[in-house]
TIVO-2410 file (N, C-alpha, C; in nm, 3 decimals):
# residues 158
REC num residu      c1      c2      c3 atome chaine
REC   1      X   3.753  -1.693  -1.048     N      A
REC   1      X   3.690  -1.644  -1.169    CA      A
REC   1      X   3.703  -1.492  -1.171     C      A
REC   2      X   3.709  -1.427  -1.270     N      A
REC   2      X   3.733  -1.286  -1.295    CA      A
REC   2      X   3.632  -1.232  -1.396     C      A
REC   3      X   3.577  -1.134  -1.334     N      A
REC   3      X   3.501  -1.074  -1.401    CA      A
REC   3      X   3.484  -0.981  -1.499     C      A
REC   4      X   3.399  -1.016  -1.575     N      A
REC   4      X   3.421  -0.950  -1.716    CA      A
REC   4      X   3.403  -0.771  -1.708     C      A
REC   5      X   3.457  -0.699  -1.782     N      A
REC   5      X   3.403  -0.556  -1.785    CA      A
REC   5      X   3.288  -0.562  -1.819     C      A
REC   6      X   3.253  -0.416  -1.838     N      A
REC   6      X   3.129  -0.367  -1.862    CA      A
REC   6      X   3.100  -0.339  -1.989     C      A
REC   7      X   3.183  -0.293  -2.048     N      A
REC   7      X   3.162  -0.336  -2.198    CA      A
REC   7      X   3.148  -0.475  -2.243     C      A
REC   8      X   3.190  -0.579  -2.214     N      A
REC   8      X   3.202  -0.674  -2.213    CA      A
REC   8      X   3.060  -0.789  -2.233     C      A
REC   9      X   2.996  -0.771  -2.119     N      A
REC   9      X   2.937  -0.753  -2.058    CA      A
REC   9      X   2.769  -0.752  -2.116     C      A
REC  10      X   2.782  -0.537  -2.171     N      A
REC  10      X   2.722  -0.499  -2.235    CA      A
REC  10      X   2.653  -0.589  -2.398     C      A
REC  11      X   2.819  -0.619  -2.445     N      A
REC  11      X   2.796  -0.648  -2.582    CA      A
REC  11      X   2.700  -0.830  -2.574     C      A
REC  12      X   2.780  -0.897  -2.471     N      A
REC  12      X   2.692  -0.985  -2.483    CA      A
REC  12      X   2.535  -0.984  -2.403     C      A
REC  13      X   2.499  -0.920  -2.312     N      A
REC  13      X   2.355  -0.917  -2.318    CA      A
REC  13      X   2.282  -0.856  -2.450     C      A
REC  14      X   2.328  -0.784  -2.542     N      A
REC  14      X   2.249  -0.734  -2.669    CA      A
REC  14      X   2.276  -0.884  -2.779     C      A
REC  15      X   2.306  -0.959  -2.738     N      A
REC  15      X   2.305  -1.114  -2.786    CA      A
REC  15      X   2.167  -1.204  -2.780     C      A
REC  16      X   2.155  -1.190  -2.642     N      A
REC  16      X   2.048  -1.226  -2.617    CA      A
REC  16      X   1.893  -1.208  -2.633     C      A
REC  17      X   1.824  -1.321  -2.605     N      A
REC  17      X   1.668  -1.268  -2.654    CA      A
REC  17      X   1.636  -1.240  -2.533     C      A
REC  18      X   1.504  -1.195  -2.528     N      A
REC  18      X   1.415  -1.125  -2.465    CA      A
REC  18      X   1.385  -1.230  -2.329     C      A
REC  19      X   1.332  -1.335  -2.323     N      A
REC  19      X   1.335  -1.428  -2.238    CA      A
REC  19      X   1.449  -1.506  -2.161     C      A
REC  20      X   1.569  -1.476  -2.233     N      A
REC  20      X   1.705  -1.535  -2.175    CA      A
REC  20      X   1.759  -1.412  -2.082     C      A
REC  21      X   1.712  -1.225  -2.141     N      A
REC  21      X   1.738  -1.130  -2.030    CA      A
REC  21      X   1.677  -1.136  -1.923     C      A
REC  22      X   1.518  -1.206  -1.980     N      A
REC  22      X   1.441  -1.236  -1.823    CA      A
REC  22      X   1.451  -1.334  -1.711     C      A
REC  23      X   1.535  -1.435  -1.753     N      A
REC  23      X   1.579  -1.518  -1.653    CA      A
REC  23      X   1.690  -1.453  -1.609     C      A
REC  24      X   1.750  -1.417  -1.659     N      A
REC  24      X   1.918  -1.352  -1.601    CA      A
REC  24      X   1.846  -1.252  -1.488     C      A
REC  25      X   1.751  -1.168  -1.555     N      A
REC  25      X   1.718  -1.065  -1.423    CA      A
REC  25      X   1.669  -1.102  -1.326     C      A
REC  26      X   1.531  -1.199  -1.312     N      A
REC  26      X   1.515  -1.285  -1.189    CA      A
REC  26      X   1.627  -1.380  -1.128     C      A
REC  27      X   1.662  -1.417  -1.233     N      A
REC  27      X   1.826  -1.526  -1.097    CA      A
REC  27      X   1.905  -1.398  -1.052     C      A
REC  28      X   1.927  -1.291  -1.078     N      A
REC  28      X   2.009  -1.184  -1.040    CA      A
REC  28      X   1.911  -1.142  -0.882     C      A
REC  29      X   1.781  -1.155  -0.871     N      A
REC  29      X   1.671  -1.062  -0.810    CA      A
REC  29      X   1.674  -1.240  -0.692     C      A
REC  30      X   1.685  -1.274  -0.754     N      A
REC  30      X   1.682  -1.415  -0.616    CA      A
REC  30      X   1.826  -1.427  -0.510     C      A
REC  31      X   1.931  -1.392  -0.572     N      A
REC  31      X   2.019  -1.389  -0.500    CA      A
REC  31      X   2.084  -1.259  -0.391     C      A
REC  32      X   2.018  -1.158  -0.435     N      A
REC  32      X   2.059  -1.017  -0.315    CA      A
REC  32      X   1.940  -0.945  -0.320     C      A
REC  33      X   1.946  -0.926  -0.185     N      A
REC  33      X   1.813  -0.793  -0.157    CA      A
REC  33      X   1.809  -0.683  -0.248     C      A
REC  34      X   1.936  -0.612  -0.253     N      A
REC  34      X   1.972  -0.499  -0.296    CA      A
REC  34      X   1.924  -0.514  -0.407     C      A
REC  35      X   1.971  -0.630  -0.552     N      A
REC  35      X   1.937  -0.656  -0.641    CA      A
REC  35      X   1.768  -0.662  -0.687     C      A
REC  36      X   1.729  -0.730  -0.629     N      A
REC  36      X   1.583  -0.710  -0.585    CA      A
REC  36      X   1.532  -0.552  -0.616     C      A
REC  37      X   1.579  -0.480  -0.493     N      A
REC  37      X   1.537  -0.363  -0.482    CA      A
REC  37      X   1.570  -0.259  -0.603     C      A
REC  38      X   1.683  -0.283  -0.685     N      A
REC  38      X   1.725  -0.214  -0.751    CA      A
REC  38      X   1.647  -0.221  -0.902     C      A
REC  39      X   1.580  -0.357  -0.959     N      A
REC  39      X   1.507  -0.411  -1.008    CA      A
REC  39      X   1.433  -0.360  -1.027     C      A
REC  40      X   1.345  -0.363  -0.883     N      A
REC  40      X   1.189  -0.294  -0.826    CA      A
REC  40      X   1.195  -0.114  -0.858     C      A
REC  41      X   1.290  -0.060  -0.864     N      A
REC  41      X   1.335   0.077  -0.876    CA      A
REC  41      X   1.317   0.064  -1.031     C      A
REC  42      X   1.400   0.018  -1.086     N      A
REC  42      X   1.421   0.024  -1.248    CA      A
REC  42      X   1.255   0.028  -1.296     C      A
REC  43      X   1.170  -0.117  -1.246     N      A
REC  43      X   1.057  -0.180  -1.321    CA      A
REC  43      X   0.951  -0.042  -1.246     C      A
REC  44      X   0.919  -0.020  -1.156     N      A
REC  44      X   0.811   0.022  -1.116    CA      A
REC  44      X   0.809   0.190  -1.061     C      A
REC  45      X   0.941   0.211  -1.047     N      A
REC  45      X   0.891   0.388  -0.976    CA      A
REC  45      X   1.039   0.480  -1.040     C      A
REC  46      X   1.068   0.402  -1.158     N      A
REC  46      X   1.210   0.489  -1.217    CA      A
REC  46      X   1.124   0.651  -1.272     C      A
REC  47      X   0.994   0.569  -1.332     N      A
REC  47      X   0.918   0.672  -1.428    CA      A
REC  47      X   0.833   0.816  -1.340     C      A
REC  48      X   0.882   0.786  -1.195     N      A
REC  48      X   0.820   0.888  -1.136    CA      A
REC  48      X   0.918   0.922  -0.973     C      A
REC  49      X   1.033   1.024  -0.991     N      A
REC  49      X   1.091   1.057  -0.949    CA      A
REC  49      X   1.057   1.150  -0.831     C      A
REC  50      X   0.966   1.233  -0.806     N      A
REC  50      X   0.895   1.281  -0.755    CA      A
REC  50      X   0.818   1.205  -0.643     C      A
REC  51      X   0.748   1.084  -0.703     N      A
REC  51      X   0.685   0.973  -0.557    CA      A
REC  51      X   0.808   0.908  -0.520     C      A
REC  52      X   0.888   0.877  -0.636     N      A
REC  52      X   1.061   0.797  -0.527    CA      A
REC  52      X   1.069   0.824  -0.380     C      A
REC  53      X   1.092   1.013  -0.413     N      A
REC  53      X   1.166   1.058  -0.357    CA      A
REC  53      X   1.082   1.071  -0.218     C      A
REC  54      X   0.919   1.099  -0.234     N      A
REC  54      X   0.842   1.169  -0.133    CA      A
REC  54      X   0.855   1.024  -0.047     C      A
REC  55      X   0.835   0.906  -0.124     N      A
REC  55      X   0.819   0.757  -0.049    CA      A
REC  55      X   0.926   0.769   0.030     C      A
REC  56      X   1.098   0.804   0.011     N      A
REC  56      X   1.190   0.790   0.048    CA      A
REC  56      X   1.221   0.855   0.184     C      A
REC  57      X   1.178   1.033   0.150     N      A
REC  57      X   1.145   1.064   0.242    CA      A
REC  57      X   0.992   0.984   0.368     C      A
REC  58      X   0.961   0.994   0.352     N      A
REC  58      X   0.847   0.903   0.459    CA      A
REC  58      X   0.923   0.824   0.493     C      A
REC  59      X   0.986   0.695   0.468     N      A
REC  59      X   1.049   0.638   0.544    CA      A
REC  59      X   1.144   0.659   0.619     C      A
REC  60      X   1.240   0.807   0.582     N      A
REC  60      X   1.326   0.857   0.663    CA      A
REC  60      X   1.287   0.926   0.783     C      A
REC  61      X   1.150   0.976   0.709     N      A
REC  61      X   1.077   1.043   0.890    CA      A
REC  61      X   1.045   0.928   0.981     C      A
REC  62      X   1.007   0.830   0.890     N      A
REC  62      X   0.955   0.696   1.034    CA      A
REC  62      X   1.109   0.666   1.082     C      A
REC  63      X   1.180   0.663   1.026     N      A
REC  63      X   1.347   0.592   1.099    CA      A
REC  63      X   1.391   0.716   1.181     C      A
REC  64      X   1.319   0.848   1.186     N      A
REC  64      X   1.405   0.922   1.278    CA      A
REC  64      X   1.299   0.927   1.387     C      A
REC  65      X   1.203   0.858   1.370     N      A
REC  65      X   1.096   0.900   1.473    CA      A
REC  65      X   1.174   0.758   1.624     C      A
REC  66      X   1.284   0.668   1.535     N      A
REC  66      X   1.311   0.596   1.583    CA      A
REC  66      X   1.438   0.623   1.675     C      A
REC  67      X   1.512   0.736   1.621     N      A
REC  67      X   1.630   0.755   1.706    CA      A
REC  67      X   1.656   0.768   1.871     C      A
REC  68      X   1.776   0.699   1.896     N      A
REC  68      X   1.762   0.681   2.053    CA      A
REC  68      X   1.837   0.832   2.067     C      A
REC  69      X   1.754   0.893   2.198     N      A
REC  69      X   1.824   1.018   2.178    CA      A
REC  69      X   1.918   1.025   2.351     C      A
REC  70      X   1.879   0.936   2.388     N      A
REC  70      X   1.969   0.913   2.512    CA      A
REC  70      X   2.124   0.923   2.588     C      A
REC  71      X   2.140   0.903   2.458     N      A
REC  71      X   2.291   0.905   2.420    CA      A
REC  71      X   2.359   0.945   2.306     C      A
REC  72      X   2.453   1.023   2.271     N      A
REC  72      X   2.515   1.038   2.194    CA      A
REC  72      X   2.567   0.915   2.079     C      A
REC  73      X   2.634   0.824   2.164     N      A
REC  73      X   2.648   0.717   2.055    CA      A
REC  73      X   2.553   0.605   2.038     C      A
REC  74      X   2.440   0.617   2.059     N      A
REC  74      X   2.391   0.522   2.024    CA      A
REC  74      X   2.265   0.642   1.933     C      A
REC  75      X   2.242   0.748   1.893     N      A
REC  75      X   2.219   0.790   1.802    CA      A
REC  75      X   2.282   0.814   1.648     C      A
REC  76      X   2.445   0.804   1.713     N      A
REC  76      X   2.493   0.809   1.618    CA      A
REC  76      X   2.542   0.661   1.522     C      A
REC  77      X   2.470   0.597   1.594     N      A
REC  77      X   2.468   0.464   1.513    CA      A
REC  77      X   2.322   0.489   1.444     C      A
REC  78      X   2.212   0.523   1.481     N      A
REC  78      X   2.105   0.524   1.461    CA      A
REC  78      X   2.127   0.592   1.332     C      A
REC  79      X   2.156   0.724   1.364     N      A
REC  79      X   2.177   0.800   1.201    CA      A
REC  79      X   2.267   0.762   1.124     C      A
REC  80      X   2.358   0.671   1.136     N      A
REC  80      X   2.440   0.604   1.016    CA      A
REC  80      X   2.360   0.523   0.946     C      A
REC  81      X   2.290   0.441   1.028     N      A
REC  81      X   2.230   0.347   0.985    CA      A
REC  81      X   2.078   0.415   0.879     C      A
REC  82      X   2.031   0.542   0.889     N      A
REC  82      X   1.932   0.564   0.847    CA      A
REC  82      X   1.995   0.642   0.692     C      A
REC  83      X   2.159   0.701   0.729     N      A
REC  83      X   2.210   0.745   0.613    CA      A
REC  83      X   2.253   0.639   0.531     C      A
REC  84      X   2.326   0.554   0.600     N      A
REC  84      X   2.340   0.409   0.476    CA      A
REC  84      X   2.198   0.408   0.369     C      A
REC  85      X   2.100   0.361   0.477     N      A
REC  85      X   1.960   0.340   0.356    CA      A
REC  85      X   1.917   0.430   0.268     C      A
REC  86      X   1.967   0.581   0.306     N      A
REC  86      X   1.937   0.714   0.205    CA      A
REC  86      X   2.036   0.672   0.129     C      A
REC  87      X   2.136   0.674   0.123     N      A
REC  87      X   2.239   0.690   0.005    CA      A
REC  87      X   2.235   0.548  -0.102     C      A
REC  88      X   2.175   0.441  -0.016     N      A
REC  88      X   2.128   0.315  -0.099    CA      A
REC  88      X   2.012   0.376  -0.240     C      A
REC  89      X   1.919   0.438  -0.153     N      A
REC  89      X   1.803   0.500  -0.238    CA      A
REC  89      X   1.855   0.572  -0.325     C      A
REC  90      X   1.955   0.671  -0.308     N      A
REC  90      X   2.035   0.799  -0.384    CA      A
REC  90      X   2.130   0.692  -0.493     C      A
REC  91      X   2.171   0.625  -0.495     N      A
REC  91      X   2.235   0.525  -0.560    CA      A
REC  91      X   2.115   0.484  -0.673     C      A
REC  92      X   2.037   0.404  -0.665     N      A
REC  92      X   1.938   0.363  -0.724    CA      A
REC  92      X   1.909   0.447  -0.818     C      A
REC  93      X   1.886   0.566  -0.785     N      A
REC  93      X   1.801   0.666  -0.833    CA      A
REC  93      X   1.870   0.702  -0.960     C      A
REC  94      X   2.066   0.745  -0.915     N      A
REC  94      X   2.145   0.836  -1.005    CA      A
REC  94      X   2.104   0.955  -1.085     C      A
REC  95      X   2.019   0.984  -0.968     N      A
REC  95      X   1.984   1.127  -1.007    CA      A
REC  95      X   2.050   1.251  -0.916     C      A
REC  96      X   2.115   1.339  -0.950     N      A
REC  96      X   2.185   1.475  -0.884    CA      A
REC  96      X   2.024   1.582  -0.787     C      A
REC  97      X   1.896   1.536  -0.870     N      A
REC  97      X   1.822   1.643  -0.780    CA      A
REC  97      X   1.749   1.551  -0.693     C      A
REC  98      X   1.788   1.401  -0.739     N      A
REC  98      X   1.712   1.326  -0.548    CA      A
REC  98      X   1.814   1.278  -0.457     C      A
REC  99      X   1.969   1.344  -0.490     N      A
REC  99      X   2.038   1.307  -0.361    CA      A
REC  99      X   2.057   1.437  -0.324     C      A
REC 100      X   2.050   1.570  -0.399     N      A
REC 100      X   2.017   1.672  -0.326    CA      A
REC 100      X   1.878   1.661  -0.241     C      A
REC 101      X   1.773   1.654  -0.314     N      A
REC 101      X   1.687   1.666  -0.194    CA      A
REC 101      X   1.672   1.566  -0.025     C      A
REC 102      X   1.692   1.475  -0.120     N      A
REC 102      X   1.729   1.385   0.037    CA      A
REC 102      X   1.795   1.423   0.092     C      A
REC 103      X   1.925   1.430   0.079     N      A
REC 103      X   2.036   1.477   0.198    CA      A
REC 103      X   2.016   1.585   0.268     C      A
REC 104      X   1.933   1.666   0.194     N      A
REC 104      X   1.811   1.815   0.217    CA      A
REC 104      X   1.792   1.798   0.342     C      A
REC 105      X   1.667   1.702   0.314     N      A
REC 105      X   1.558   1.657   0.411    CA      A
REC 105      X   1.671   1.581   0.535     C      A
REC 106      X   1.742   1.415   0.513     N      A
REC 106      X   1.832   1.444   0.599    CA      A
REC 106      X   1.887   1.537   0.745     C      A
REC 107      X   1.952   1.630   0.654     N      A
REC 107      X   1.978   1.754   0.776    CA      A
REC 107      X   1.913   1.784   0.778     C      A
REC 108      X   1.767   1.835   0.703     N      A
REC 108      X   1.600   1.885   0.876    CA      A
REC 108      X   1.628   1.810   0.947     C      A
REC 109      X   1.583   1.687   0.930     N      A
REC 109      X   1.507   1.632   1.015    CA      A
REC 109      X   1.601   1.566   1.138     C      A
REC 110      X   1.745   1.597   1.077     N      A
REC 110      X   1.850   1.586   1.204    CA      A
REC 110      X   1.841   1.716   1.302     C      A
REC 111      X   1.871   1.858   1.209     N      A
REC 111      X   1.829   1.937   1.286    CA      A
REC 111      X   1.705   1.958   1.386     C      A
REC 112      X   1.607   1.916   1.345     N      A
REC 112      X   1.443   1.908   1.444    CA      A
REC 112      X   1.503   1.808   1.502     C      A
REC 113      X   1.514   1.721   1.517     N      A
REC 113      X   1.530   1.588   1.543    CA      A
REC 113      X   1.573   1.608   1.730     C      A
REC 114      X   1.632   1.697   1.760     N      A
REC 114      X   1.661   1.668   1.890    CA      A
REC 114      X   1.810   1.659   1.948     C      A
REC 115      X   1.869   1.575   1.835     N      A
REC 115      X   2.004   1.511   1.894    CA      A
REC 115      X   2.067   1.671   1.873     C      A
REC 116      X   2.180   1.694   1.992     N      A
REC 116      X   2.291   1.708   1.973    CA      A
REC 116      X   2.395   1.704   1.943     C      A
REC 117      X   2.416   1.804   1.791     N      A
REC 117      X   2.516   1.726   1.682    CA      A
REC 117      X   2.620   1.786   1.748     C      A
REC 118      X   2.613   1.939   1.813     N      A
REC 118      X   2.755   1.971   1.873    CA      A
REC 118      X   2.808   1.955   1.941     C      A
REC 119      X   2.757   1.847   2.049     N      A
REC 119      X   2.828   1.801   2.121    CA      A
REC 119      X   2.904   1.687   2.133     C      A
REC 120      X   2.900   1.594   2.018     N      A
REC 120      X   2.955   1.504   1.966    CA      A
REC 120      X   3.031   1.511   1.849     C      A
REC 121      X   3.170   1.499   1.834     N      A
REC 121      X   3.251   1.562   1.736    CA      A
REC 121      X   3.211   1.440   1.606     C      A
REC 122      X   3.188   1.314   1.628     N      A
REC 122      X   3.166   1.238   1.492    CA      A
REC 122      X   3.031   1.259   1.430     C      A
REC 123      X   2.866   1.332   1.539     N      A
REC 123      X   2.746   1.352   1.494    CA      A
REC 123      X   2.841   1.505   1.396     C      A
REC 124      X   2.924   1.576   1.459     N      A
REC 124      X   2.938   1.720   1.368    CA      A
REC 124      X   3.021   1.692   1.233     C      A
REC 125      X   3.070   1.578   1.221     N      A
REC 125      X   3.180   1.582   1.121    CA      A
REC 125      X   3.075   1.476   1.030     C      A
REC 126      X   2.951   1.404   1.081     N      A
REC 126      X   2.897   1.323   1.008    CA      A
REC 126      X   2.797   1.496   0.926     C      A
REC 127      X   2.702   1.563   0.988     N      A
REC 127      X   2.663   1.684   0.969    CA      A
REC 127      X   2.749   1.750   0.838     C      A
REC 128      X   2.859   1.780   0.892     N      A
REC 128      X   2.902   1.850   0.799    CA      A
REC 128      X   2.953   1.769   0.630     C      A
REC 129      X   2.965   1.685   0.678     N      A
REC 129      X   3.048   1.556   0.540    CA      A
REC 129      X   2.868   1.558   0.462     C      A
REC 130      X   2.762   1.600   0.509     N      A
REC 130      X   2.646   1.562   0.436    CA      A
REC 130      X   2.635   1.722   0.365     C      A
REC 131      X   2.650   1.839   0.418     N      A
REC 131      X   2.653   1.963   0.381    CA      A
REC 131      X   2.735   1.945   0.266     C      A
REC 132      X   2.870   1.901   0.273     N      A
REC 132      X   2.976   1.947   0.165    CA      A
REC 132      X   2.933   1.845   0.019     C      A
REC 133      X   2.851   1.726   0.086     N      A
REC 133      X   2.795   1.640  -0.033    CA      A
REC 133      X   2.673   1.704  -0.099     C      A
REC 134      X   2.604   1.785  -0.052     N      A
REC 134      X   2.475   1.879  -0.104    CA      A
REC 134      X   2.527   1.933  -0.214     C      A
REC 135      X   2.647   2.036  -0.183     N      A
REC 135      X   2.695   2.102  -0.232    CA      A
REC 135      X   2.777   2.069  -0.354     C      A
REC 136      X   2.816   1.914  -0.337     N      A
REC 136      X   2.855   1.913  -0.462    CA      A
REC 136      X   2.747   1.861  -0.563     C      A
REC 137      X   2.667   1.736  -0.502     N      A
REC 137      X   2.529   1.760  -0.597    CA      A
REC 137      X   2.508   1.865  -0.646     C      A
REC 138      X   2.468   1.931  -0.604     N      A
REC 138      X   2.369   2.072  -0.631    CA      A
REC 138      X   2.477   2.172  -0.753     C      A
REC 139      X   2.615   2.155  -0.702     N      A
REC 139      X   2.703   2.242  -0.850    CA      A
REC 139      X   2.693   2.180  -0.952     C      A
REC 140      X   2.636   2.017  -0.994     N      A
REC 140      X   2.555   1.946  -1.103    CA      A
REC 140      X   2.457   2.017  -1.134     C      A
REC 141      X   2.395   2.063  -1.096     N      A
REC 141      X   2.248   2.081  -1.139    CA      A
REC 141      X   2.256   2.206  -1.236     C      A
REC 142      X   2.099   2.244  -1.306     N      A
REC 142      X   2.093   2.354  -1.374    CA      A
REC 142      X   2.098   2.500  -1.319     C      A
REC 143      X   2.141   2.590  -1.327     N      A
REC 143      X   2.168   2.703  -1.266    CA      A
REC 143      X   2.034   2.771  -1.150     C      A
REC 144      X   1.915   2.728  -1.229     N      A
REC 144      X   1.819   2.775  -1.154    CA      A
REC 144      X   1.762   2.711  -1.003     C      A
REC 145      X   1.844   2.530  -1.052     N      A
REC 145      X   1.791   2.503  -0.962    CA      A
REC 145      X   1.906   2.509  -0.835     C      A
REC 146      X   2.048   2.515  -0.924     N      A
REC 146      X   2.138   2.543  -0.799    CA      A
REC 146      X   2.089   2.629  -0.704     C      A
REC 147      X   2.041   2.756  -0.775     N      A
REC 147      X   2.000   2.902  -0.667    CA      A
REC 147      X   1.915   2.883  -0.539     C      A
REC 148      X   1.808   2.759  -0.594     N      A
REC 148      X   1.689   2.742  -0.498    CA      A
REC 148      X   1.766   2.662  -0.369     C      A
REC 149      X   1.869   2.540  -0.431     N      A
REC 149      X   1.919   2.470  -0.352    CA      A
REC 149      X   2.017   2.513  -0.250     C      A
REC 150      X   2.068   2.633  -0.300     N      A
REC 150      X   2.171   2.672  -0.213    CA      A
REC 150      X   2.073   2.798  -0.140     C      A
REC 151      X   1.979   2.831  -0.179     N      A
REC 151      X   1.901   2.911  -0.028    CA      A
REC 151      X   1.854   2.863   0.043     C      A
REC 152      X   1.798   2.773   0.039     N      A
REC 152      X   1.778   2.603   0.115    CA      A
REC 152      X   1.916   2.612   0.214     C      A
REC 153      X   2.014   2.559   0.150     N      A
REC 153      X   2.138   2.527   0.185    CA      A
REC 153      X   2.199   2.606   0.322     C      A
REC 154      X   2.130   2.755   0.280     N      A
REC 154      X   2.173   2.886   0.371    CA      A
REC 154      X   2.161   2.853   0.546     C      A
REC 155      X   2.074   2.802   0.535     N      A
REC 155      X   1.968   2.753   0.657    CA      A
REC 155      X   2.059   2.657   0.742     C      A
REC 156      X   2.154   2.578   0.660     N      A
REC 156      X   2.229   2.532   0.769    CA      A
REC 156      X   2.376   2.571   0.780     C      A
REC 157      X   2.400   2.653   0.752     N      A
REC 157      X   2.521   2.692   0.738    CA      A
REC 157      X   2.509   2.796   0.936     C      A
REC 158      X   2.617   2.785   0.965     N      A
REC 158      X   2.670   2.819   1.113    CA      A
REC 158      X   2.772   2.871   1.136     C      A
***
């Protein structure tokens, strides 16, 4: 089976009534987590970007409170795994000033965090691949807030 575009797509859900979009969205929300979650984003915390983000952060501080710092690679699984779930959230969101701030927060809390990014060339190239993604967020944004973001930004630059 091949799937229809998005225009496609589009034109026939504006077909539909109101109760035939609501079954489509729960059978969509029964079959993937993600879907689910993305749902739960749309219905309940789209309208307040600000708690998204603070919620988002909190859970990123509890997942780094989790990192094994013992080793090099087994942190650096740890922080993939905690960046997968940020960029899931940053996805959701499609907003330019909550994947800047996350990825923000991100590198703190890698920097506090303990691990040794320089001594591991994939923790420095993971580090830096999140810097150069700030940066392009942030050349989205409105001029004023670029300024704030990139003095922020200053802080990790080396």
């Amino acid at each position: 089976m091949k799937a229809a575009s998005i225009s496609e797509i589009k034109a026939e859900l504006k077909q539909l009534s109101a109760a035939q979009l609501t079954d489509i969205c729960l059978r969509l929300a029964r079959h993937k987590k993600e879907n689910k979650e993305l749902i739960t984003y749309l219905l309940f915390e789209a309208g307040d970007l600000e708690g998204y983000i603070r919620s988002v952060k909190e859970e990123m501080d509890h997942e780094f409170a989790s990192v094994n710092r013992s080793h090099a690679y087994f942190a650096k699984k740890t922080l993939r795994k905690i960046l997968r779930i940020t960029n899931k959230y940053i996805r959701y969101s499609a907003s330019p000033i909550a994947e800047t701030e996350l990825l923000i927060h991100f590198c703190l809390l890698l920097d506090s965090s303990g691990v040794n990014i320089h001594k591991s060339p994939a923790l420095a190239k993971l580090y830096q691949g999140q810097l150069k993604k700030i940066k392009a967020s942030v050349s989205s944004l409105h001029e004023d807030l670029q300024y704030d973001y990139l003095r922020q930004l200053e802080k990790f630059e080396v």
